[in-house]
C-alpha positions as CSV (number, residue, x, y, z in Angstrom):
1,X,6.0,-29.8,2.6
2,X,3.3,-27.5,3.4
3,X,3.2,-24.1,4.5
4,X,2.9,-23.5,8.4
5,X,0.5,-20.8,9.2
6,X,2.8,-18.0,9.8
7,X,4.7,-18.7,6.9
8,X,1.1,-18.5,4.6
9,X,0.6,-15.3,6.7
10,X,3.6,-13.6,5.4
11,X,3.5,-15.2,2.0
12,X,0.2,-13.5,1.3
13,X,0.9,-10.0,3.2
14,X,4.8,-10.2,0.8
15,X,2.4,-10.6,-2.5
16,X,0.0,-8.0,-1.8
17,X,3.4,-5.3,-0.8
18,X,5.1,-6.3,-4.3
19,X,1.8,-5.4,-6.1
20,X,1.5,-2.4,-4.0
21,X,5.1,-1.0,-4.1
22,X,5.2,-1.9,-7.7
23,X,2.1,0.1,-8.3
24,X,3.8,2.9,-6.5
25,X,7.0,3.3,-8.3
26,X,5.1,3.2,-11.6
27,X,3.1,6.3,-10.4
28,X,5.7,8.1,-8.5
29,X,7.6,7.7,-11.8
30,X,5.3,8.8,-13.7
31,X,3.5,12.2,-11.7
32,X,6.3,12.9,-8.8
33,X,3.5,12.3,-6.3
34,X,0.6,9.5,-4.9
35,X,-2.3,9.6,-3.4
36,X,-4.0,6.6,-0.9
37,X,-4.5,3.7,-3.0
38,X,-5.2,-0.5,-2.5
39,X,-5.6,-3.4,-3.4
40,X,-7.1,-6.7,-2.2
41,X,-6.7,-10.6,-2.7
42,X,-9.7,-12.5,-3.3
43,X,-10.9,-16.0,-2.3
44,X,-9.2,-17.5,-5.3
45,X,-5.5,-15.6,-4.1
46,X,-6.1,-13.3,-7.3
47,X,-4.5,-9.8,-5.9
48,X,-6.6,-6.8,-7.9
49,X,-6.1,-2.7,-7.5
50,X,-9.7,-1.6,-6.0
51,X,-10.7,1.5,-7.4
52,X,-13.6,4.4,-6.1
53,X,-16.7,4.7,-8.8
54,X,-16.6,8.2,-8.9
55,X,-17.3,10.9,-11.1
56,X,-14.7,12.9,-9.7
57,X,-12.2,11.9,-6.5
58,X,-11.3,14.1,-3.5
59,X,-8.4,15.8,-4.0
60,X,-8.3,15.6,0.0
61,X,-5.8,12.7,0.8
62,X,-7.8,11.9,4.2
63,X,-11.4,11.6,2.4
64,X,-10.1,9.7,-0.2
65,X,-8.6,7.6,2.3
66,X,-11.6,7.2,4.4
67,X,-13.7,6.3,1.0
68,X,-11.6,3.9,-0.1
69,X,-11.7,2.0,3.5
70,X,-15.4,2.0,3.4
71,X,-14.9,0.1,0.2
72,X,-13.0,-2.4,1.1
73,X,-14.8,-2.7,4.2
74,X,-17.8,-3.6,2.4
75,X,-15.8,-6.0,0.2
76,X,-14.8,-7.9,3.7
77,X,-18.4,-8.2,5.0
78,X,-19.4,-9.3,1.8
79,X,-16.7,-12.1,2.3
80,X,-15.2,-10.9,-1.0
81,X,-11.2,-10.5,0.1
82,X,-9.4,-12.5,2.1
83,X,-6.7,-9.9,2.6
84,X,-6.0,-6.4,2.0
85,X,-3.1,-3.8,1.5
86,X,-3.7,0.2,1.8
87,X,-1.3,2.4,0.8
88,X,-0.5,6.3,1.5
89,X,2.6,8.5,0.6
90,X,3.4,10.3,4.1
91,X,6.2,12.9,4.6
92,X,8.4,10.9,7.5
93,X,8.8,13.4,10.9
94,X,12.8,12.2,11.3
95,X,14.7,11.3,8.0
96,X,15.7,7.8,7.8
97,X,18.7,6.2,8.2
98,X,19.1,6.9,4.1
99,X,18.6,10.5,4.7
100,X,14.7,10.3,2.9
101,X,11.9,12.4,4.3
102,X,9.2,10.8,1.7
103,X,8.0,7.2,2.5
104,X,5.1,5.2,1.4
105,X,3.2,3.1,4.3
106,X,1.7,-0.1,3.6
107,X,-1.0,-1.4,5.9
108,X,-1.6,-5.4,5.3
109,X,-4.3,-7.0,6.9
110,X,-5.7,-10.9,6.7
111,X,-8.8,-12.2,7.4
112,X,-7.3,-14.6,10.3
113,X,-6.1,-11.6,12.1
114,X,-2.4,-11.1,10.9
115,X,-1.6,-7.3,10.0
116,X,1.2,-5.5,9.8
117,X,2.6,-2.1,9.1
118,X,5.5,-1.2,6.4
119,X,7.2,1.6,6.2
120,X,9.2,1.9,2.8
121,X,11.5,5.4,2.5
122,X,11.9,6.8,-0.8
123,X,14.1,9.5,-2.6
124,X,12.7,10.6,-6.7
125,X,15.8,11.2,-8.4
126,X,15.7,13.1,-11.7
127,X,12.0,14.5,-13.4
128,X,13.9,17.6,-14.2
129,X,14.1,19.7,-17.6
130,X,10.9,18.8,-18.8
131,X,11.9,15.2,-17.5
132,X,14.8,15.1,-20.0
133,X,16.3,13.6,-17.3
134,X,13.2,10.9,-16.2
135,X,12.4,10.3,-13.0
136,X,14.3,7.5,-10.8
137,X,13.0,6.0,-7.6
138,X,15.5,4.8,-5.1
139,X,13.9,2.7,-2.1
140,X,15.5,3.1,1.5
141,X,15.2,0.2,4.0
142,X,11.6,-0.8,5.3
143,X,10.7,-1.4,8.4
144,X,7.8,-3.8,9.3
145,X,5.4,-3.5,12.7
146,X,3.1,-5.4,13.7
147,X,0.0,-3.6,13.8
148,X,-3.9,-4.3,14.8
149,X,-6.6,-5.1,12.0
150,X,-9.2,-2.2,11.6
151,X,-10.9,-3.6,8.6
152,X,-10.9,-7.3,9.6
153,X,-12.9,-7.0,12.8
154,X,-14.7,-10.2,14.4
């Protein structure tokens, strides 16, 4: 039976948040910390990590942030990407219902207009004593919103 369009939608937008988170934990594992990151699907459905070509990157979260949208904007006029995923770590304003203050927030946008924002609390557990004890990530529940494309614009 095929898929209906809603159900592609969020078929797509569920493959690019498991690459993302996945990507996510492996860094926050590894360095206690993230900076803004993506990564995009092509036309073939092949999800890929886009990277800046620079010498050197910001070490400012909002420039790096605002370079690696540019990027992927060009991708999208250059019909390159059918969908996207950009990721940030934020600091939350209340704690969440698991008690974290850390989160990372996903934003997924589709070429047909579907986006959402997720919202995926996080607690690092361990990384002490010269990370004798490693490192531990614990996700806390995530919330989804529906949100407005900014790099998919008609």
């Amino acid at each position: 039976m095929p898929l209906t369009g809603e159900e592609r939608d969020r078929r797509t937008a569920n493959q690019l948040l498991n690459a993302t988170m996945s990507y996510a934990r492996i860094i926050l594992r590894r360095y206690g910390e993230l900076g803004p990151f993506g990564f995009a699907m092509d036309r073939e459905g092949q999800i890929f990590r886009e990277t800046l070509d620079l010498p050197r990157l910001p070490s400012d979260p909002h420039r790096l942030w605002k370079l690696l949208a540019g990027q992927m904007e060009g991708r999208v006029r250059r019909g390159a990407a059918q969908a996207l995923a950009m990721a940030a770590n934020v600091s939350l304003s209340q704690p969440s219902a698991e008690g974290y203050r850390d989160a990372v927030v996903v934003s997924i946008e589709e070429e047909n207009g579907y986006a959402i924002d997720v919202t995926i609390p996080y607690r690092i557990i361990g990384g002490q004593l010269k990370n004798l004890l490693p490192r531990r990530i614990v996700l806390g529940k995530m919330v989804v919103e529906e949100a407005v494309c900014r790099i998919f614009t008609a």
